[in-house]
PAFIMI-304038 format. One record per residue: residue number from 1; x, y, z of N, C-alpha, C in turn. Coordinates in nm, 3 decimals. Layout:
BEGIN
SITE,i,n_c1,n_c2,n_c3,ca_c1,ca_c2,ca_c3,c_c1,c_c2,c_c3
SITE,NUM,X,Y,Z,X,Y,Z,X,Y,Z
...
//
This chain:
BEGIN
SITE,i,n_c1,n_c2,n_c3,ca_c1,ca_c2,ca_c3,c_c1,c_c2,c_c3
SITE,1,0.082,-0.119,0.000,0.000,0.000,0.000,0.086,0.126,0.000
SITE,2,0.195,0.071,0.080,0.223,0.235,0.079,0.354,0.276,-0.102
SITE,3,0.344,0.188,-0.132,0.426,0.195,-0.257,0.329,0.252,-0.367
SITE,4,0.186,0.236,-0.359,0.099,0.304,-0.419,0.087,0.481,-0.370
SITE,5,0.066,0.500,-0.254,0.048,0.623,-0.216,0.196,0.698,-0.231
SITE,6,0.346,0.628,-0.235,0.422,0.695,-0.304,0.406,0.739,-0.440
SITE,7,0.341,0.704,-0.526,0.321,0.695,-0.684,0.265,0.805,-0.642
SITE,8,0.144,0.814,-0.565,0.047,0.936,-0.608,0.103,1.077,-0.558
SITE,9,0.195,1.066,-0.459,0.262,1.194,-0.411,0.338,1.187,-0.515
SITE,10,0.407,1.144,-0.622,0.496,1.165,-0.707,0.486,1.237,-0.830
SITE,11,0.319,1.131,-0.859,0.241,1.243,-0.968,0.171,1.381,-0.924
SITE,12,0.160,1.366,-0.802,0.083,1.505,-0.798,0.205,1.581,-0.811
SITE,13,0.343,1.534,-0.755,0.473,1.667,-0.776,0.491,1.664,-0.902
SITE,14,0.477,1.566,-0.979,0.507,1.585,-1.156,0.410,1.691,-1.220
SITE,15,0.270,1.659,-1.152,0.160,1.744,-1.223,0.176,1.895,-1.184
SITE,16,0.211,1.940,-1.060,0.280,2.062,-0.987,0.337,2.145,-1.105
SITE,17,0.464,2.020,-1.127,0.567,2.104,-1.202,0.516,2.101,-1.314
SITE,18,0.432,2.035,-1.412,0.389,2.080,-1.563,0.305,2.181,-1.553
SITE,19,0.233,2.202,-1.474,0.152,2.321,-1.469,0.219,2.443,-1.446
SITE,20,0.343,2.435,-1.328,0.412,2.576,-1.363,0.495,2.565,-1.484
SITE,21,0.557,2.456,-1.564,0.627,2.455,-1.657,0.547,2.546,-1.805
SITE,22,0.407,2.506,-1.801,0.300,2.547,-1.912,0.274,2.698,-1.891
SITE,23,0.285,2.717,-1.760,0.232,2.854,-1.737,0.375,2.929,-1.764
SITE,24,0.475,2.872,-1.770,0.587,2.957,-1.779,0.603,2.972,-1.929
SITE,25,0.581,2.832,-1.985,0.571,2.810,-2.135,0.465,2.938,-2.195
SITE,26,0.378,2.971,-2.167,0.261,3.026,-2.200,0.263,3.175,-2.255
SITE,27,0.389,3.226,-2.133,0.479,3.340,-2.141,0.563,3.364,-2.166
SITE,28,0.632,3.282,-2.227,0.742,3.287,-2.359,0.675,3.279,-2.487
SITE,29,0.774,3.387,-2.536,0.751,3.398,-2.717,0.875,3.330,-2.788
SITE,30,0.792,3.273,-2.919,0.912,3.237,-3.025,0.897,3.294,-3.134
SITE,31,1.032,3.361,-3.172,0.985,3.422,-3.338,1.044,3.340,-3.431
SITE,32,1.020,3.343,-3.582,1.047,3.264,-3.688,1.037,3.373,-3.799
SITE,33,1.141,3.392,-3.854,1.173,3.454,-3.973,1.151,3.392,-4.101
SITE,34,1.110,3.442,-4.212,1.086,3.396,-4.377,1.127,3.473,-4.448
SITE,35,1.209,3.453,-4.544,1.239,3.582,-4.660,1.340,3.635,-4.644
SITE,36,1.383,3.565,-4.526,1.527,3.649,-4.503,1.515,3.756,-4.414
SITE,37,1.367,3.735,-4.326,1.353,3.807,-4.241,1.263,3.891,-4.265
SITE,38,1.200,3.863,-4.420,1.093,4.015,-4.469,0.943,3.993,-4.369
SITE,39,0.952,3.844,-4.324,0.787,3.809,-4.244,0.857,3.753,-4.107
SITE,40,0.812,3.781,-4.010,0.833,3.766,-3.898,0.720,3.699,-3.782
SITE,41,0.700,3.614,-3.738,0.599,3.579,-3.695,0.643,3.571,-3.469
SITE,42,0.547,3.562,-3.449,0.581,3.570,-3.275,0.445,3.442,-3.249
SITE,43,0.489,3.362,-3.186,0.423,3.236,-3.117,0.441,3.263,-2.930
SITE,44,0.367,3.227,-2.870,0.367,3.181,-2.741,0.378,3.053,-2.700
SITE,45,0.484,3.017,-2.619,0.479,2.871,-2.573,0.316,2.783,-2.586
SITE,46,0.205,2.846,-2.533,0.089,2.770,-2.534,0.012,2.755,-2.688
SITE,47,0.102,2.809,-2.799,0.053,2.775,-2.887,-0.081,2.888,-3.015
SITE,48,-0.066,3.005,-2.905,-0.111,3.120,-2.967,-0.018,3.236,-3.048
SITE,49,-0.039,3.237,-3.154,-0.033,3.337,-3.246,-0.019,3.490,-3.186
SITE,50,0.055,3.544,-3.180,0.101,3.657,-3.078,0.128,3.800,-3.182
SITE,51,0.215,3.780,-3.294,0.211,3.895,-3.368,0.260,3.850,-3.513
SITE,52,0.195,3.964,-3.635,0.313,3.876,-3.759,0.351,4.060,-3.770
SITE,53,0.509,4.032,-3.845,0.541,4.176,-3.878,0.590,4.155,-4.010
SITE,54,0.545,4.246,-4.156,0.596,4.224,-4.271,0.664,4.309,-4.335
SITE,55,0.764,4.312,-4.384,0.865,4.442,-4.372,0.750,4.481,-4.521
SITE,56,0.776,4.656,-4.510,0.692,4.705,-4.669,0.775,4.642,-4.795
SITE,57,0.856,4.637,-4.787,0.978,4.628,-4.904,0.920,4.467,-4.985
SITE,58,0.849,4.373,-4.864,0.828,4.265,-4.941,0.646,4.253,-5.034
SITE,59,0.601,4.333,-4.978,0.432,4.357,-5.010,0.445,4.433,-5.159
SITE,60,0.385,4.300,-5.265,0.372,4.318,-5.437,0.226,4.320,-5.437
SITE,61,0.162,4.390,-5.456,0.022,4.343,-5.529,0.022,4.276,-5.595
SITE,62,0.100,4.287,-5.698,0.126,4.187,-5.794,0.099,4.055,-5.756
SITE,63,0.168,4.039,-5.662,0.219,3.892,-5.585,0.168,3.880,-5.517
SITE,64,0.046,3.845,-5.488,-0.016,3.823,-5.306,0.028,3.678,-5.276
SITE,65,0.080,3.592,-5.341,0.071,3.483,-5.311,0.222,3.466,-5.225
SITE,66,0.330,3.529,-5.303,0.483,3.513,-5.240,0.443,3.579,-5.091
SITE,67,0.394,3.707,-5.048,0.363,3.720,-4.934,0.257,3.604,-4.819
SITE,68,0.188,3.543,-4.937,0.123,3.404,-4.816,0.166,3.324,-4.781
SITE,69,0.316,3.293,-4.865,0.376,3.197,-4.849,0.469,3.227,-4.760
SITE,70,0.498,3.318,-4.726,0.608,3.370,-4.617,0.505,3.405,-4.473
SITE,71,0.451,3.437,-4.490,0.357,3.450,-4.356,0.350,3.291,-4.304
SITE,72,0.279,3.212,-4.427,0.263,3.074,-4.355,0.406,3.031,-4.309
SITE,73,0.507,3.030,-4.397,0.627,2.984,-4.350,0.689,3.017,-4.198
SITE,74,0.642,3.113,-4.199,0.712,3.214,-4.043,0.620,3.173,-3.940
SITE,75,0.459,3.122,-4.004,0.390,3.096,-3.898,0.422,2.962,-3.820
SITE,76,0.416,2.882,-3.917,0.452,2.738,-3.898,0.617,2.734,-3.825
SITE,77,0.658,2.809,-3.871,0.783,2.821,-3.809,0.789,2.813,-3.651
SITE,78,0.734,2.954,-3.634,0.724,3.011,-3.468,0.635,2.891,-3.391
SITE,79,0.570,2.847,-3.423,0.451,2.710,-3.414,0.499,2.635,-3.365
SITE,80,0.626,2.568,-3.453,0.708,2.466,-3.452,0.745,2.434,-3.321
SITE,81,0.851,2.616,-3.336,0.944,2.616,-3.230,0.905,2.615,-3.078
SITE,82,0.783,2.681,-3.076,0.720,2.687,-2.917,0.681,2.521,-2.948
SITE,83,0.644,2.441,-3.017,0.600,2.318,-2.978,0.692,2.218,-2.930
SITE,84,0.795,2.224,-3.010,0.900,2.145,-2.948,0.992,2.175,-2.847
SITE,85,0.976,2.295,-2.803,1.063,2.335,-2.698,0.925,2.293,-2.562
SITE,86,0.799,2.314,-2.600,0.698,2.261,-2.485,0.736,2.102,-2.471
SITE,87,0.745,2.036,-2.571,0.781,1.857,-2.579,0.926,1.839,-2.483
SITE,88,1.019,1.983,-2.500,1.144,1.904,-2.456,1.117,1.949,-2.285
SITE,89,1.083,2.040,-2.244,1.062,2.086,-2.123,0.931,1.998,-2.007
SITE,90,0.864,1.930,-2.128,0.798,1.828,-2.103,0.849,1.673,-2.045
SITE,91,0.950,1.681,-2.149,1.049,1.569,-2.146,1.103,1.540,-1.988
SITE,92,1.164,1.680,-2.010,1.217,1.669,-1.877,1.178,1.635,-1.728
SITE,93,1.005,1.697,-1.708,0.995,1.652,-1.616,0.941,1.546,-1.645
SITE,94,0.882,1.493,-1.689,0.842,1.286,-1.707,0.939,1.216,-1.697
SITE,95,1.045,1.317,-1.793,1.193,1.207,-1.708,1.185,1.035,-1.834
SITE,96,1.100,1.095,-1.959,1.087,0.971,-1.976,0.970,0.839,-2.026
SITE,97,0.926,0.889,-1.929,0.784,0.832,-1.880,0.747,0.837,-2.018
SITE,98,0.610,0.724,-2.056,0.526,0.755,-2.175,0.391,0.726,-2.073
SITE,99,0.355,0.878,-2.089,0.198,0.908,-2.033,0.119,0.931,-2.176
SITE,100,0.002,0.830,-2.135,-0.101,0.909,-2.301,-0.140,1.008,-2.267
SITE,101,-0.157,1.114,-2.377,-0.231,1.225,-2.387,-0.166,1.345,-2.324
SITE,102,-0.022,1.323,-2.315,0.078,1.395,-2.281,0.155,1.475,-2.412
SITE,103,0.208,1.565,-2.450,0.264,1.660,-2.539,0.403,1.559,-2.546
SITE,104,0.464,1.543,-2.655,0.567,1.412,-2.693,0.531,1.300,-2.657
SITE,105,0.406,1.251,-2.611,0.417,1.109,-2.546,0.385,1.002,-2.679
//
């Protein structure tokens, strides 16, 4: 019995720390550049869309499409990067572990 009620004090300290880990995650930004920097995108650790910035120099009428393609690129980018940096900080505290329905699991 009591090797069970160690488990559960263990997860509740694991669950502790992902919740401040997410909330810390939440408040970090990631940016991702396209174009060489002409589209700029800003992500938040939790996975929200925070700002895009497009320099004028790259905006063609002509072209609406080269500008969609750099927005998406920068978006997916910044996306990326807050996601896998949530997976590795994740990592860390599981230590490992494969929990379902966990971020990398």
């Amino acid at each position: 019995m009591s090797n069970v009620m160690k488990l559960m004090k263990q997860a509740a300290v694991m669950q502790k720390e992902m919740e401040q880990m997410q909330a810390q995650m939440a408040a970090k930004t990631f940016d991702f550049s396209s174009g060489g920097g002409m589209v700029t995108a800003t992500a938040r650790g939790d996975g929200s869309l925070v700002k895009i910035k497009i320099d004028p120099k790259v905006i063609d009428p002509s072209d609406p499409s080269m500008i969609e393609d750099l927005v998406l690129a920068a978006v997916e980018g910044a996306l990326r990067e807050a996601r896998e940096t949530m997976n590795r900080e994740m990592g860390k505290i599981t230590a490992g572990l494969r929990i379902p329905g966990m971020p990398g699991m």
